[in-house]
GUSE-547398 format. One record per residue (C-alpha): x, y, z; residue in one letter. Coordinates in nm, 3 decimals. Example, Ala and Ser with C-alpha at 12.3 -4.5 7.8 and 13.67 -1.06 7.14 Angstrom:
2
<u->1.230	v->-0.450	w->0.780	code->A>
<u->1.367	v->-0.106	w->0.714	code->S>
//
This chain:
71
<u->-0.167	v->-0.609	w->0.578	code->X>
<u->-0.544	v->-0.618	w->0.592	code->X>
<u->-0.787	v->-0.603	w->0.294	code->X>
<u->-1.168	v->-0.510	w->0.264	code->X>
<u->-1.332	v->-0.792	w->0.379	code->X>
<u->-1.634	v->-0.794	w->0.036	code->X>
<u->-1.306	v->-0.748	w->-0.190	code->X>
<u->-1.186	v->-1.077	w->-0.399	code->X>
<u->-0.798	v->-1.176	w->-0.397	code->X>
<u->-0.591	v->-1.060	w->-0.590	code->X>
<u->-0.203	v->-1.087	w->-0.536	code->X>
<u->-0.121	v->-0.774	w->-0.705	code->X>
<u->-0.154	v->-0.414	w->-0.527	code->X>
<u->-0.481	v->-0.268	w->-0.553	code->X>
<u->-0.658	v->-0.022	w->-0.333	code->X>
<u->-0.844	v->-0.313	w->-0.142	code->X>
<u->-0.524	v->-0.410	w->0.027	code->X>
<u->-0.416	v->-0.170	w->0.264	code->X>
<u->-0.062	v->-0.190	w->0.515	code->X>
<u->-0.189	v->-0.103	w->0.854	code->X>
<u->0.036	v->-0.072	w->1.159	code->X>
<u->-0.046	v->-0.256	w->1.442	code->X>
<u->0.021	v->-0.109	w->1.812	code->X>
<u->-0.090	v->-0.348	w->2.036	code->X>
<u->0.110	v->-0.729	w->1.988	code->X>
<u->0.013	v->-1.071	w->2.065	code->X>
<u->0.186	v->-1.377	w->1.998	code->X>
<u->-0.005	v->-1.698	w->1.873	code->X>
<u->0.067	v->-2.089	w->1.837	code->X>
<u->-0.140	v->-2.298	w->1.551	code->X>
<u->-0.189	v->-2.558	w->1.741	code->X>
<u->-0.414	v->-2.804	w->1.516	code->X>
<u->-0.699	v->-2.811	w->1.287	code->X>
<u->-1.058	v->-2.928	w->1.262	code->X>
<u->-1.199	v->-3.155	w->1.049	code->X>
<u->-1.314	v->-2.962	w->0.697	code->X>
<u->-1.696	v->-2.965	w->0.662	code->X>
<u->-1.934	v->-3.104	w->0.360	code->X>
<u->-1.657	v->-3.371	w->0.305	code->X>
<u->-1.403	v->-3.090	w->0.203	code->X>
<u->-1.059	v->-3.149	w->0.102	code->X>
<u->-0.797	v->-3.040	w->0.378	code->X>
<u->-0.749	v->-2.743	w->0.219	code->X>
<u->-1.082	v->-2.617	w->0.343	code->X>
<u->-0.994	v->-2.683	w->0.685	code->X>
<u->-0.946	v->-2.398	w->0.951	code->X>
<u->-0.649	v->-2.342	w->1.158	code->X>
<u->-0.685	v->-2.397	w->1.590	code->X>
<u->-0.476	v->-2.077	w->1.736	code->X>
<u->-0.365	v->-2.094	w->2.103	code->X>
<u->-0.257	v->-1.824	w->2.344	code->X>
<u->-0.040	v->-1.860	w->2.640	code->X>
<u->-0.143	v->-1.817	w->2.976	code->X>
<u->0.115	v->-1.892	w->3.208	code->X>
<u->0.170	v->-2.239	w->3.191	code->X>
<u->-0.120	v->-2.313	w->3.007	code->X>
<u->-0.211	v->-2.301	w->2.629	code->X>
<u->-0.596	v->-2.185	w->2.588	code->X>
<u->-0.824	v->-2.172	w->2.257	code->X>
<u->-0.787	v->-1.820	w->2.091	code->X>
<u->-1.032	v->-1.891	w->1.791	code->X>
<u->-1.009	v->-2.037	w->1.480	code->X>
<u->-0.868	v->-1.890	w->1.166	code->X>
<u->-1.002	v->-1.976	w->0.776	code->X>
<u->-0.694	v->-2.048	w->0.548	code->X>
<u->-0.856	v->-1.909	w->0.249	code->X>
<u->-0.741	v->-2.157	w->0.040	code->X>
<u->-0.975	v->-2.387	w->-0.126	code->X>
<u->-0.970	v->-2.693	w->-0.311	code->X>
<u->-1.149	v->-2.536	w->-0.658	code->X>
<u->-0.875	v->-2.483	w->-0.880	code->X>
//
């Protein structure tokens, strides 16, 4: 699923959500997190992917949860 990146949530179906169908496949390990910024709860914290390469497990990037601590 992807959705239009200028779009708010919203966990209902609306035309900003869109099913696409992916051709091309990697696998990815969460391997961590960093520390959040501005004294952030956890919640605010992004996600350290890996990649495989051979024996080795190298930085991909690092993903935003989304999630935030304002309620």
């Amino acid at each position: 699923m992807s959705k239009r990146r200028d779009a708010p949530y919203e966990s209902r179906r609306t035309t900003t959500w869109r099913k696409v169908r992916g051709q091309q496949r990697q696998e990815f390990v969460i391997g961590g997190w960093t520390d959040p910024a501005g004294g952030r709860g956890r919640a605010s914290a992004r996600s350290l992917l890996g990649v495989r390469d051979g024996d080795e497990l190298k930085l991909a990037g690092r993903v935003g949860t989304g999630f935030s601590d304002r309620r």
